[in-house]
VMD Tcl script that draws the C-alpha trace (Angstrom):
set ca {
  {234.57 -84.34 195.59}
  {231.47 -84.31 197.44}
  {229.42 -87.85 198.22}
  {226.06 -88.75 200.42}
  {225.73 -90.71 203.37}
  {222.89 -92.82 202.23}
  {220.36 -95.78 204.12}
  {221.69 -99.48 203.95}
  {219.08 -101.06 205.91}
  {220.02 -99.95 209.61}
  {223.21 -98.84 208.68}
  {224.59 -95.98 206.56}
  {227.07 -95.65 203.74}
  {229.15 -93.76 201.42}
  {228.26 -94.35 196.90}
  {231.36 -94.25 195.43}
  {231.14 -92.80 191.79}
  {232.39 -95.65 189.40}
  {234.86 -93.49 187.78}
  {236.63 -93.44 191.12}
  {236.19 -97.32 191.51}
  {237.51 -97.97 188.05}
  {240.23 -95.42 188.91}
  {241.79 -96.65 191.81}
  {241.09 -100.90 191.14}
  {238.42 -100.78 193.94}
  {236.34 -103.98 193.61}
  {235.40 -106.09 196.85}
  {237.33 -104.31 199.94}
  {239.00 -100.95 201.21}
  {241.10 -100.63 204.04}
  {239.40 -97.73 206.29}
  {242.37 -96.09 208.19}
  {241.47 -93.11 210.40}
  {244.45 -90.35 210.81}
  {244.62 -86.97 212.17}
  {240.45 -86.07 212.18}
  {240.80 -87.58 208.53}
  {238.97 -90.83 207.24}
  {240.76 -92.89 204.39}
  {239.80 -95.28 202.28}
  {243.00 -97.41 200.39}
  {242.22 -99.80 198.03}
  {243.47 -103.59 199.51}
  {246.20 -104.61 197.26}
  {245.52 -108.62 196.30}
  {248.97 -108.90 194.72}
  {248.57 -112.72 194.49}
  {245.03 -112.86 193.76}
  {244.62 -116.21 191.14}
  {247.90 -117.51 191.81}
  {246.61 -120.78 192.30}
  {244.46 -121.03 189.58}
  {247.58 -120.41 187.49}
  {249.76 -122.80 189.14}
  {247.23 -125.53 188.30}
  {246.71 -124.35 185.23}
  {250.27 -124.65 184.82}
  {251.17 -127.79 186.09}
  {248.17 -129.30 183.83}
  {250.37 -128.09 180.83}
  {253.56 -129.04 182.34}
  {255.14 -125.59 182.16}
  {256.19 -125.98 185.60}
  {259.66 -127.17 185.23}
  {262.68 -125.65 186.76}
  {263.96 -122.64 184.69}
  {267.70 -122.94 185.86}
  {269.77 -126.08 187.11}
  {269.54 -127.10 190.69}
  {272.08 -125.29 192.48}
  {273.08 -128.40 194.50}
  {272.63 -130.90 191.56}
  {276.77 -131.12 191.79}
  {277.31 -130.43 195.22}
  {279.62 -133.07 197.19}
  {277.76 -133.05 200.68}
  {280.35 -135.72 202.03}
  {282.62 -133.05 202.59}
  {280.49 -131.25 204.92}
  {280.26 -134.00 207.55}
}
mol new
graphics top color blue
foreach p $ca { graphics top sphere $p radius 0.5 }
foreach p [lrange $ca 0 end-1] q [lrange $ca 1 end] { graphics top cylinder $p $q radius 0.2 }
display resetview
């Protein structure tokens, strides 16, 4: 695929069709890496993007409770010492 260089203010840059955007989940950031005489552009992966919205969220409803027991609820820690 072919794309311009085009004029952003004193700078230049490249229009990325929105097809390509929508495509690859390119919405604020790409990571530019440059390999090998190649340029690439990777989308940057926000894997816990909103987390703590949802946590809040969460806690406000009170489904934030323990799914499974504590692990040490029974534990007798006087015969460690």
């Amino acid at each position: 695929m072919e794309v311009s260089i085009i004029k952003i203010g004193n700078s230049k840059g490249l229009r990325l069709p929105k097809t390509i955007l929508d495509r690859y989940k390119i919405t604020d950031k790409v990571e530019l890496i440059l390999e090998k005489g190649h340029i690439i552009l990777r989308p940057i992966a926000e894997p816990r993007k909103g987390w703590d919205t949802a946590f809040q969220r969460m806690h406000e409803n009170g489904d934030d409770q323990l799914l499974i027991n504590d692990v040490f609820e029974e534990e007798n820690f006087e015969e460690w010492e």
